[in-house]
N, C-alpha and C positions, 0 to 999 in steps of 0.2 A: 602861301598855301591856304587855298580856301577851306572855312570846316564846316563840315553835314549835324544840320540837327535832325533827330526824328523826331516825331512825335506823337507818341503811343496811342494819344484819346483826344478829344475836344480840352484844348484848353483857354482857361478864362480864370483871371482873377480876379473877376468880381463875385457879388454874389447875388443870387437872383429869387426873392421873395417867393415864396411858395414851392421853392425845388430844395427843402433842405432833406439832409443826408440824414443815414439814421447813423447812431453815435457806433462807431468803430471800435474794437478792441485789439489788444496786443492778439498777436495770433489771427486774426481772422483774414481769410482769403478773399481777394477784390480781382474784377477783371475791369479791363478798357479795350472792348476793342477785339483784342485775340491775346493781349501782354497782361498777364495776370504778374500778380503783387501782394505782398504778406504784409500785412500793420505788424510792425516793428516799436515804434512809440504813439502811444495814446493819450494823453493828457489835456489839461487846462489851457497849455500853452500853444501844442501844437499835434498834430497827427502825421507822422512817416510811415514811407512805405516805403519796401524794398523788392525792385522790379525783380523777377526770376530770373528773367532770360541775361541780363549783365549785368545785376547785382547795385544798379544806381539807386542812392536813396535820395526820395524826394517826400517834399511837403506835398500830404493830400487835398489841401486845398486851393493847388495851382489846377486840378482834375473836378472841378465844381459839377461840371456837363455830362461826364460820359463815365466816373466810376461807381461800379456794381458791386457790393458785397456780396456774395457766393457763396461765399462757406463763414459761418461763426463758429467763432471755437470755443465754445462756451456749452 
């Protein structure tokens, strides 16, 4: 059985000198795209998000390219 990825935004896992992101908080709302996603953990170690539409949590910085903070919750 073959399996279907999607995938939501540009992704890349490098990182690209002069595109950095501004630092994310628990609660803040991010889009990619048309699939928006809630920061869930924020820290030293690492940044998750948790996609709205099917609830998958992923590291924010497999999304270097194409995710937008939208809403801070702050």
């Amino acid at each position: 059985m073959d399996s279907v990825v999607v995938l939501r935004c540009d992704f890349d896992l490098g990182s690209h000198p002069g595109n950095e992101r501004k630092k994310m908080k628990v609660g803040d709302l991010v889009i990619c795209n048309e699939y928006l996603a809630i920061v869930i953990v924020s820290d030293a170690y690492e940044t998750l998000i948790r996609w709205l539409d099917d609830g998958v949590v992923e590291d924010a910085d497999n999304y270097t390219l194409g995710l937008e903070l939208i809403s801070e919750s702050r």
